[in-house]
NUFI-994208 format. One record per residue (C-alpha): residue in one letter; z, x, y. Coordinates in Angstrom, 1 decimal, decimal comma. Each point is the difference from the previous one (the first is absolute). Layout:
BEGIN
<pt res="A" w="Z" u="X" v="Y"/>
...
END
This chain:
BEGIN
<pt res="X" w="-95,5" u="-28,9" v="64,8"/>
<pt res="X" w="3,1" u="1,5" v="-1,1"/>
<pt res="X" w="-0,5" u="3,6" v="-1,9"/>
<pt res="X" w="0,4" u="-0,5" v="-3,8"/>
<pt res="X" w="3,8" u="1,6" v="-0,8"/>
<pt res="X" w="-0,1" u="3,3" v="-2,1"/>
<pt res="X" w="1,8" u="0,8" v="-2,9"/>
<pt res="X" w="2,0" u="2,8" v="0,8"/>
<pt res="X" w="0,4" u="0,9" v="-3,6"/>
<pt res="X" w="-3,3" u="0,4" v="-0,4"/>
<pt res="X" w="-1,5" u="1,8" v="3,4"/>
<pt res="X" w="-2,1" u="2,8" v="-1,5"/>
<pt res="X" w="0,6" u="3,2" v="2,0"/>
<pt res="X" w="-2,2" u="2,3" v="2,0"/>
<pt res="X" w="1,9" u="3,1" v="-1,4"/>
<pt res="X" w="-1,8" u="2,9" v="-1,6"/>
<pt res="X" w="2,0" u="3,3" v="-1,6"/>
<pt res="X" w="-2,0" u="3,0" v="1,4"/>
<pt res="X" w="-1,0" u="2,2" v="-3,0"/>
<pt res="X" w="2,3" u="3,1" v="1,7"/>
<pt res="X" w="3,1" u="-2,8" v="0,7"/>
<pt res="X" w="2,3" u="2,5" v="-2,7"/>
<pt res="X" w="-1,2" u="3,4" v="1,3"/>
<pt res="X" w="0,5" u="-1,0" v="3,2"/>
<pt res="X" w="3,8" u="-1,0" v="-0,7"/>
<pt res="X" w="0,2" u="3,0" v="-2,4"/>
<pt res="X" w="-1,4" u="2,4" v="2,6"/>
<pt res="X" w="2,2" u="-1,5" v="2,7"/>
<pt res="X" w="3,7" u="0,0" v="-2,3"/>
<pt res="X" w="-1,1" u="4,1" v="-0,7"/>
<pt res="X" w="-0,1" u="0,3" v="3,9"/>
<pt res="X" w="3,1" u="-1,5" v="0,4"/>
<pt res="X" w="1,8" u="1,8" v="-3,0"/>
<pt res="X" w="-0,7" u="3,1" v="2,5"/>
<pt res="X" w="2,9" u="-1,2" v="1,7"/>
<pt res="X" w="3,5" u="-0,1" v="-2,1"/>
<pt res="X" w="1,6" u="-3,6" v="0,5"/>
<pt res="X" w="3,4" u="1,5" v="1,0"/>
<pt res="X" w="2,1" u="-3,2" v="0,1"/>
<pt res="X" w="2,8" u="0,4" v="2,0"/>
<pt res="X" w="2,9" u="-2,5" v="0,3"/>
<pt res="X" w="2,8" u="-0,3" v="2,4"/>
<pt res="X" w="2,7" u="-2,2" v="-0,4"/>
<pt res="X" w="0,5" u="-2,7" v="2,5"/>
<pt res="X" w="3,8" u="-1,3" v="0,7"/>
<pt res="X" w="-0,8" u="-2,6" v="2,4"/>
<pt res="X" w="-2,4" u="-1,8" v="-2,1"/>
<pt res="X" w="1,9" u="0,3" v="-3,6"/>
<pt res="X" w="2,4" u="-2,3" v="-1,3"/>
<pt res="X" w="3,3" u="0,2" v="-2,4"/>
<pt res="X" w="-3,1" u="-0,9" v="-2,9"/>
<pt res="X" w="-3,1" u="1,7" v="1,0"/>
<pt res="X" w="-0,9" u="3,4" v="1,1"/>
<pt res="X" w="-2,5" u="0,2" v="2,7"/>
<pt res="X" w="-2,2" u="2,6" v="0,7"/>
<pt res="X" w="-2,4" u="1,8" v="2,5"/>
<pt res="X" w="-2,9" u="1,3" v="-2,3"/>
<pt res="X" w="-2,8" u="2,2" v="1,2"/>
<pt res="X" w="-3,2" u="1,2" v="-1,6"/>
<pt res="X" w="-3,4" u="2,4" v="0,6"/>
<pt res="X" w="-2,9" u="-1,5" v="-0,9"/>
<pt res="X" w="-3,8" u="-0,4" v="0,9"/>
<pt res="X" w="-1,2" u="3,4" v="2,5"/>
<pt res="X" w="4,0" u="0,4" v="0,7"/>
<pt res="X" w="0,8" u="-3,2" v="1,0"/>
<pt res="X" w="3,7" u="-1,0" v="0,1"/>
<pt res="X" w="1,1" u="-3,3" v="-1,3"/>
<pt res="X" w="3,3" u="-2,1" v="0,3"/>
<pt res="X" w="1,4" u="-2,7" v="-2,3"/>
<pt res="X" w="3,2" u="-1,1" v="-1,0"/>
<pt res="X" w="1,6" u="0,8" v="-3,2"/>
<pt res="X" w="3,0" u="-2,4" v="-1,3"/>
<pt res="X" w="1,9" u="0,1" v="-3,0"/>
<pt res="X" w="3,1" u="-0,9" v="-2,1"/>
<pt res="X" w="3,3" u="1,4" v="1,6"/>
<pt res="X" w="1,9" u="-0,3" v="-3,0"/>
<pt res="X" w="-2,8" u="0,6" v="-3,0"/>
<pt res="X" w="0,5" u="2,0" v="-2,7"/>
<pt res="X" w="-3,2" u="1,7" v="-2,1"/>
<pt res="X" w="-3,7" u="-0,7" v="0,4"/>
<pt res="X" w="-1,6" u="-3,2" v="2,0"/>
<pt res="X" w="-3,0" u="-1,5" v="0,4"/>
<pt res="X" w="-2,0" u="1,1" v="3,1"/>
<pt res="X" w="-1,7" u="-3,4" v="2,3"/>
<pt res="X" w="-2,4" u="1,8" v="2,4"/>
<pt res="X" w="-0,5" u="-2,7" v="3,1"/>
<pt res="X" w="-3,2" u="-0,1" v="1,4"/>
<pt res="X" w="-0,8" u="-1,2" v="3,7"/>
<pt res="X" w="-1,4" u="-2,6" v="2,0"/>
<pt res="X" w="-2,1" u="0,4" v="3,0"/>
<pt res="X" w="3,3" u="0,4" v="2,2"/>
<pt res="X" w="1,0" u="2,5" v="2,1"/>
<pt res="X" w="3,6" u="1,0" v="-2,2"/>
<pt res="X" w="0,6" u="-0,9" v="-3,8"/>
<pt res="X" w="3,0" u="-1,5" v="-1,0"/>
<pt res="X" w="3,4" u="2,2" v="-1,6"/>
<pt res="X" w="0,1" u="-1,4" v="-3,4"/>
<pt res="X" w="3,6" u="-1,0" v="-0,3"/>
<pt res="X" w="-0,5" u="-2,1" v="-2,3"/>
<pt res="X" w="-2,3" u="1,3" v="-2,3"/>
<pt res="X" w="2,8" u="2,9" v="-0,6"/>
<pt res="X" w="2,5" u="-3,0" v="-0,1"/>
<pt res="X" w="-2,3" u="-1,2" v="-2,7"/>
<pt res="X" w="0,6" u="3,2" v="-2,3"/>
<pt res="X" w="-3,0" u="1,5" v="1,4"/>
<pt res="X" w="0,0" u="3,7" v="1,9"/>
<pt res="X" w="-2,8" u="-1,5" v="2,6"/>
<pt res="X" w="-2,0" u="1,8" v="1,9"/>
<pt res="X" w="-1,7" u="-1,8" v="3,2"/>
<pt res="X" w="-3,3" u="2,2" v="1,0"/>
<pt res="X" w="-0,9" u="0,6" v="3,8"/>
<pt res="X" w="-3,4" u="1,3" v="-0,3"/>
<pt res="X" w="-2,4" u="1,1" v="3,4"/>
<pt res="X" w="0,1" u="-1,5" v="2,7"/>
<pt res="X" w="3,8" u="-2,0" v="-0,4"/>
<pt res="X" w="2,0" u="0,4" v="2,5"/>
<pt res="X" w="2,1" u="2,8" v="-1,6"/>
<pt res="X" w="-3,4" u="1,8" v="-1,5"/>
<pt res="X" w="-2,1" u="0,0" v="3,2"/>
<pt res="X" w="0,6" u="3,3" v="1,6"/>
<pt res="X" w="-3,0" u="1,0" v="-1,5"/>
<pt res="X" w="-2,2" u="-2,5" v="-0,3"/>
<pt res="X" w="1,0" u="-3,1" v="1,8"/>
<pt res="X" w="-3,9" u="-2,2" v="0,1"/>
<pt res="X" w="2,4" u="-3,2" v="1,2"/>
<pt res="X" w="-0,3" u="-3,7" v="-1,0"/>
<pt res="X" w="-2,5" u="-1,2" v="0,1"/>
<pt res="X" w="-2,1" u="3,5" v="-0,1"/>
<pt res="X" w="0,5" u="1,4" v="-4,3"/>
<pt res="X" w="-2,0" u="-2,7" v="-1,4"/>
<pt res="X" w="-3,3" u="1,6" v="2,0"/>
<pt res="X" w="1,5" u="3,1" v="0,4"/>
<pt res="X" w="-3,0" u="2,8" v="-0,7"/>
<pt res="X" w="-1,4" u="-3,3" v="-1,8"/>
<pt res="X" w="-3,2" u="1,5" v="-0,5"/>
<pt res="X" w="1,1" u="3,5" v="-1,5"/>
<pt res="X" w="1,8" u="-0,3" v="-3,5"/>
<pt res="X" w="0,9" u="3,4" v="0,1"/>
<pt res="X" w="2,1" u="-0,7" v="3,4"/>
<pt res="X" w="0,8" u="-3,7" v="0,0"/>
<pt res="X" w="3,3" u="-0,6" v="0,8"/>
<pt res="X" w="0,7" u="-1,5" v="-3,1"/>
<pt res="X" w="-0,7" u="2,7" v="-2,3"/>
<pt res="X" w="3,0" u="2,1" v="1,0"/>
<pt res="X" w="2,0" u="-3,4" v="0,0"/>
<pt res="X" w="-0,4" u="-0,6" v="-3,8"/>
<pt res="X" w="0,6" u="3,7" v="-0,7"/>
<pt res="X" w="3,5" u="-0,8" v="1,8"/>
<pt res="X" w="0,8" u="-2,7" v="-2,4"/>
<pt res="X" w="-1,3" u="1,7" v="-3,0"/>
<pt res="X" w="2,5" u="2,8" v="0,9"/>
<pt res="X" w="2,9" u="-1,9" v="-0,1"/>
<pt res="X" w="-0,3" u="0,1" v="-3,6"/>
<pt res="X" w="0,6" u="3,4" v="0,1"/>
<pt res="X" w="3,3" u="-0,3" v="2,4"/>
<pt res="X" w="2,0" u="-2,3" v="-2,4"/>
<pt res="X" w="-1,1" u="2,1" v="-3,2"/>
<pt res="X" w="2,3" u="3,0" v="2,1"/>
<pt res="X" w="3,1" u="-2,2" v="-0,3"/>
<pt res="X" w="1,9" u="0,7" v="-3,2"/>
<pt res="X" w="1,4" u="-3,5" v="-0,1"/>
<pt res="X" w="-3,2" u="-1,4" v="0,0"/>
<pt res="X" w="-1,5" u="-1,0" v="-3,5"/>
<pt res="X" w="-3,5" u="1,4" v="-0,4"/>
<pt res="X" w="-1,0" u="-2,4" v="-2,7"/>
<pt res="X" w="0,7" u="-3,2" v="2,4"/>
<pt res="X" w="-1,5" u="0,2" v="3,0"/>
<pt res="X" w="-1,2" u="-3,0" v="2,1"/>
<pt res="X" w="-1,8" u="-0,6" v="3,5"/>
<pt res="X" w="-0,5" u="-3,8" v="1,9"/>
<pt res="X" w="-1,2" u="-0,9" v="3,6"/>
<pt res="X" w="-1,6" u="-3,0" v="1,0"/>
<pt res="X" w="-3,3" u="0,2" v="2,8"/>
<pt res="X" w="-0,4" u="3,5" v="0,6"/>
<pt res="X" w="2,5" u="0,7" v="-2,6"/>
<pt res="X" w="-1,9" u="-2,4" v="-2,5"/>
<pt res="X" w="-3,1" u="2,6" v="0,4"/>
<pt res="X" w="2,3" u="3,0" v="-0,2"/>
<pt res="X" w="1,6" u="-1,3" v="-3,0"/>
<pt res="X" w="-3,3" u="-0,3" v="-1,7"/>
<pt res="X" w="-1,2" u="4,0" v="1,0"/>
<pt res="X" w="3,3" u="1,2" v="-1,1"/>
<pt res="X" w="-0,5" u="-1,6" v="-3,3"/>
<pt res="X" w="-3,2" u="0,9" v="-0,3"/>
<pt res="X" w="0,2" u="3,3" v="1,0"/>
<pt res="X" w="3,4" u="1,3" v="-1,7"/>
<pt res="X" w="0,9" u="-0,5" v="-3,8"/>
<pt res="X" w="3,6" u="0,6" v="0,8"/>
<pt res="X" w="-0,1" u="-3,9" v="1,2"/>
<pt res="X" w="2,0" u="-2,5" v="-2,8"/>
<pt res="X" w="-0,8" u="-3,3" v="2,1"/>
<pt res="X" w="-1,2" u="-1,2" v="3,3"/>
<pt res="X" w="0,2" u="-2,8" v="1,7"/>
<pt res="X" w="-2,7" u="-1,2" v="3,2"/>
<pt res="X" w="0,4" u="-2,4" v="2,0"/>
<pt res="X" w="-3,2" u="-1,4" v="2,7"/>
<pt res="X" w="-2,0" u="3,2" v="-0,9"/>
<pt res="X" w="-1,3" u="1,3" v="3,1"/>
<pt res="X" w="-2,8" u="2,5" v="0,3"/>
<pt res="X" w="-2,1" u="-2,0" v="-3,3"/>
<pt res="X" w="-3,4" u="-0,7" v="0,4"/>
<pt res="X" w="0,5" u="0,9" v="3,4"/>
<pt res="X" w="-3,9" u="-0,7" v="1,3"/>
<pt res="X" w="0,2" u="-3,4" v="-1,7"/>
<pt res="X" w="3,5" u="-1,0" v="1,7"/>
<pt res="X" w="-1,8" u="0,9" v="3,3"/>
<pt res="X" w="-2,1" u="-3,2" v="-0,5"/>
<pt res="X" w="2,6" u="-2,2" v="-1,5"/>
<pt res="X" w="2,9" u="0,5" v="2,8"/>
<pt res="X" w="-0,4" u="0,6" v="3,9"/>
<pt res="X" w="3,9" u="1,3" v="-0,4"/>
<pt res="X" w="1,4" u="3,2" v="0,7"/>
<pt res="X" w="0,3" u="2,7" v="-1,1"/>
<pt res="X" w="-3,6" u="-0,2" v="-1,5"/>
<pt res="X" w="-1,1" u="-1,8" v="3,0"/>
<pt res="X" w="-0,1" u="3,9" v="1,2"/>
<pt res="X" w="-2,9" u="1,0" v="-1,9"/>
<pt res="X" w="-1,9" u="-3,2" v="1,5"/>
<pt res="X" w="0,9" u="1,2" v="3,6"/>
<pt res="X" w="-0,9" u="3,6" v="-1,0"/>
<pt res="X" w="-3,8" u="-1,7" v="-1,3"/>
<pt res="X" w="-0,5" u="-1,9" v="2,9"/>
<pt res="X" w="0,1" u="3,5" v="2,1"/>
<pt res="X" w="-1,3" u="1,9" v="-2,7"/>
<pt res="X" w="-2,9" u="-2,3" v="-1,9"/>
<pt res="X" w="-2,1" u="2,9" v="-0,9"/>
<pt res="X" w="3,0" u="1,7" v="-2,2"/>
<pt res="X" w="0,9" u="-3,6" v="-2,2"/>
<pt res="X" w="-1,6" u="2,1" v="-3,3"/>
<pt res="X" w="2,0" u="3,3" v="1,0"/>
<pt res="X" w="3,1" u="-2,1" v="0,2"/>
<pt res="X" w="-1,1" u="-1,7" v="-3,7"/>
<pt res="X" w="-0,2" u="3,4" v="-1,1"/>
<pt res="X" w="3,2" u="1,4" v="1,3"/>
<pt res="X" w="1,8" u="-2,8" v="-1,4"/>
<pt res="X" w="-1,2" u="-0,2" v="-3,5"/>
<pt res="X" w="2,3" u="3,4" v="-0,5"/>
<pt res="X" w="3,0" u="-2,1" v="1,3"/>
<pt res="X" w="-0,6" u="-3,6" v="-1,2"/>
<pt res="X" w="2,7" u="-1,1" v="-2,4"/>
<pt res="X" w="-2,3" u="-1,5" v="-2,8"/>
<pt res="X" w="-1,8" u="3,5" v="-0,7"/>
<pt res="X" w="4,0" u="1,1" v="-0,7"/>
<pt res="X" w="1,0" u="-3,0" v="-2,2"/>
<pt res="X" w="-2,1" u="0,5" v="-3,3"/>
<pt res="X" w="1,6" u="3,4" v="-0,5"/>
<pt res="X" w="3,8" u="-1,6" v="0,4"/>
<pt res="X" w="1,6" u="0,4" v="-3,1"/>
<pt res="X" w="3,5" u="-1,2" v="0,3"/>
<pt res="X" w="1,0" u="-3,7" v="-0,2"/>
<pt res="X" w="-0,3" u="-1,9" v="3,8"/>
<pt res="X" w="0,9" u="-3,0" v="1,3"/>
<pt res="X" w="-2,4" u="-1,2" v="3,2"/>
<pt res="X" w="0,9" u="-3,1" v="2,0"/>
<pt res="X" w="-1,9" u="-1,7" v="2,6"/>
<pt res="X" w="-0,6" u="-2,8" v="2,5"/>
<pt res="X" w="-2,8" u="-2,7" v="-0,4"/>
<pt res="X" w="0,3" u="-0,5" v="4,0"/>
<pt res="X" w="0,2" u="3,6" v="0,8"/>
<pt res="X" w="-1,8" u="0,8" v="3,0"/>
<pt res="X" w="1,2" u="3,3" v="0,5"/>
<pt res="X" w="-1,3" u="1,6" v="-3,9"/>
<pt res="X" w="-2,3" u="-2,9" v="-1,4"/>
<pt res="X" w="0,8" u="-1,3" v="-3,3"/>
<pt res="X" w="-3,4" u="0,8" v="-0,9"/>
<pt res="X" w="0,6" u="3,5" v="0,4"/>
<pt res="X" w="3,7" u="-0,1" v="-2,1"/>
<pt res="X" w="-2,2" u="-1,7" v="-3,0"/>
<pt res="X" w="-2,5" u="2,9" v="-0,1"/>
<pt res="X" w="2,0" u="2,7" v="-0,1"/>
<pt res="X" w="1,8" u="-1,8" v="-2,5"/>
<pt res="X" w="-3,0" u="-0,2" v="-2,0"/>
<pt res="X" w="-0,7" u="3,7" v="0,2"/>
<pt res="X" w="3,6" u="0,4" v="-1,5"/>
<pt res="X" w="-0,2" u="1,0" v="-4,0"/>
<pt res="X" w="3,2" u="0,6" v="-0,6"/>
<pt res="X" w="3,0" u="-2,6" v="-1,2"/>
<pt res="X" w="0,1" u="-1,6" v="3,4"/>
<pt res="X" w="1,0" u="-4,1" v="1,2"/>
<pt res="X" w="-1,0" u="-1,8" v="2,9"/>
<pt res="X" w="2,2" u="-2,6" v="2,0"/>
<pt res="X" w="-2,2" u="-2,0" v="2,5"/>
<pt res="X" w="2,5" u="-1,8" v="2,8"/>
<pt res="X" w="-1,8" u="-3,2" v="1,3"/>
<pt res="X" w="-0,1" u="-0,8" v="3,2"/>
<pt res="X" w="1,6" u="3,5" v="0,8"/>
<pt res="X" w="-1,6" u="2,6" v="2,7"/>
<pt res="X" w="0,7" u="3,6" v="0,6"/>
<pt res="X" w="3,7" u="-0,7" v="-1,5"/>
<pt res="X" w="-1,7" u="-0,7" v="-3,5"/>
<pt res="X" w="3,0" u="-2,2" v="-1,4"/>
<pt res="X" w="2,4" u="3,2" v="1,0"/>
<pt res="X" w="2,5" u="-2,9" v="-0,1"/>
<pt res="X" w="-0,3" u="-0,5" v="-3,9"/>
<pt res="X" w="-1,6" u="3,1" v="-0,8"/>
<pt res="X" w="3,0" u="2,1" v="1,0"/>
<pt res="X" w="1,7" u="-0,9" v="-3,2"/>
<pt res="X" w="-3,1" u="0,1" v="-2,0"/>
<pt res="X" w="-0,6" u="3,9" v="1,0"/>
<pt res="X" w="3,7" u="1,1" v="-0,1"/>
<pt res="X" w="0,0" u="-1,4" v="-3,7"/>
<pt res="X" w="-3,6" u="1,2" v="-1,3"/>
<pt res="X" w="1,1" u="4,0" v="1,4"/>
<pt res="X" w="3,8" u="-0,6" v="-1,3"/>
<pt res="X" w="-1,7" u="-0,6" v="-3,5"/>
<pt res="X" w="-2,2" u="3,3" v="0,4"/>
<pt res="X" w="2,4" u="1,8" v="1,8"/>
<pt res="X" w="3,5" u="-1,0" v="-1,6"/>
<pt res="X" w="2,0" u="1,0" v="3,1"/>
<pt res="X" w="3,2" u="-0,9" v="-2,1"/>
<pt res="X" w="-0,6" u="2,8" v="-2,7"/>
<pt res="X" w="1,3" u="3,7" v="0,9"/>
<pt res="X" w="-2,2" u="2,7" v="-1,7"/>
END
C-alpha cells in the first residue's frame, strides 16, 4: 500500500529552542567584537565596468578569521544608496553582484569560511561544514560561519555612500538560512528575502530527503549512532527556526513543493516561527530552484519597495 501523502504545510517540527539559545549568540557576538571588523576594499580594474565599481573587500572576524567578498557599486552615483548584502549558497565562490549595483544598489556579496577565497584558515571542504565539530556548539564549523555573515553588516555600514537606514540581505539554500540569521540577529536589516531555506529544521529534513548536503549528517550517524542526541543538541544553536521568531524586518520566503534538496516541509515551519510582516510564495512542482524562474521578479520588487534603490539620501 502506497504511504498516505503529507501536507507539507502542515508537518509539525521536531525543533526545540534551548533555554540559553540567546546567551549563547550573545556570549559568542561579545567574543567576536574582540576582534575589530577592519573592512578593507581594493579596487579591481579587470572586473569593473564603465557602470559599476568592483571591489576586493576583506574583513576580521570570528578568533581572527579573514573573510573575502565582493563589494559592487554605482560608478556614476551621487549621495547615499541603499546597501543589498548577498548571502551564499553552498558553493565554493559567490557571485560579483553586477547587477545588484546596476540595480541602484551598493551590493555586497559575502564569502564567509571555508569559500574558496576565505579558506586559508579554515578550509573543512564540501562536503565536511555541515558535520564539521557537529557535536560541539562551541566549535562547529558553523558558528564562525554565521558570525561571518553577520559581520558583513558592519563592512557596508563603513562605506559613506551606503545608506544606513536601508539595508537589505537575500540568498537562496544556504543563503536562504543566512538571510534568516542575519535578520534575526541584526536590527540594522530593512528587508530580507530567502529563498529554499537551508539549515531549518535541520534533524527533521534528515528524514524527509536522502539529498545532499544534509545527507552528511545521515552518513556522519551511520558511523557515529551513539552521538545522534549530541548532534540534536549542537544543532538546535544553529537551526534556522529558533532564529526566525526574533526577525523583525519584513521577508519574503519562497520555496519548492518538489524540493528534495531543502523539503517544503521545512520552508513552511520556519515560516511559521516568523512574527514579523512576512509572505510566502509556494512554486508547485518546483525543486531546489523554488520557482527562481518567477520569483526573481517577485524578490527584486518586494526589496525595491523596502529598499528604494532609486531614492539618493
Amino acid at each position: 500500500m502506497a504511504a498516505p501523502a503529507r501536507d507539507p504545510a502542515t508537518y509539525g517540527t521536531t525543533v526545540t529552542r534551548p533555554p540559553d539559545f540567546d546567551q549563547f549568540w550573545a556570549d559568542t557576538l561579545a567574543d567576536a567584537a574582540e576582534t575589530p571588523v577592519n573592512p578593507r576594499f581594493e579596487l579591481d580594474p579587470l572586473r569593473s565596468t564603465d557602470d559599476v565599481e568592483v571591489y576586493d573587500a576583506r574583513w576580521d572576524s570570528f578568533q581572527g578569521v579573514t573573510v573575502a567578498g565582493w563589494y559592487c557599486r554605482p560608478r556614476r552615483a551621487r549621495g547615499r544608496l541603499p546597501a543589498l548584502i548577498h548571502v551564499p549558497g553552498y558553493v565554493s565562490e559567490p557571485l560579483v553582484p553586477k547587477a545588484s549595483a546596476r540595480d541602484g544598489y551598493c551590493a555586497l556579496s559575502v564569502a564567509p569560511r571555508g569559500k574558496l577565497r576565505s579558506n586559508a584558515q579554515f578550509n573543512p571542504g564540501y562536503p565536511g561544514l555541515l558535520t564539521h565539530n557537529i557535536v560541539d556548539r562551541n566549535t562547529y564549523g558553523y558558528r564562525g560561519f554565521y558570525v561571518d555573515a553577520l559581520r558583513a553588516v558592519d563592512v557596508v555600514l563603513a562605506r559613506e555612500e551606503v545608506d544606513r537606514t536601508r539595508i537589505g540581505v537575500t540568498g537562496s539554500s544556504q543563503g536562504g538560512a543566512l538571510t534568516i540569521v542575519v535578520s534575526a540577529m541584526r536590527r540594522e536589516i530593512t528587508a530580507a528575502a530567502a529563498g529554499a531555506p537551508y539549515l531549518c529544521g535541520m534533524m527533521d529534513a534528515i528524514r524527509l530527503t536522502h539529498s545532499y548536503p544534509y545527507q552528511e549528517i545521515n552518513d556522519y550517524l551511520r558511523l557515529h549512532p551513539d552521538r545522534e542526541e549530541q548532534v540534536r543538541q549542537t544543532l538546535a544553536y544553529f537551526d534556522g527556526i529558533n532564529f526566525a521568531p526574533t526577525i523583525r524586518c519584513p521577508i519574503l520566503v519562497n520555496i519548492g513543493l518538489r524540493d528534495d534538496v531543502c523539503p517544503p516541509e521545512t520552508g513552511y515551519a520556519v515560516f511559521a516561527a516568523m512574527t514579523c510582516e512576512k509572505r510566502l510564495c509556494a512554486y508547485e512542482d518546483c525543486a531546489h530552484d523554488a520557482g527562481s524562474t518567477w520569483h526573481a521578479r517577485i524578490a527584486a520588487e518586494f526589496l525595491a519597495e523596502h529598499l528604494r534603490p532609486g531614492e539618493v539620501a
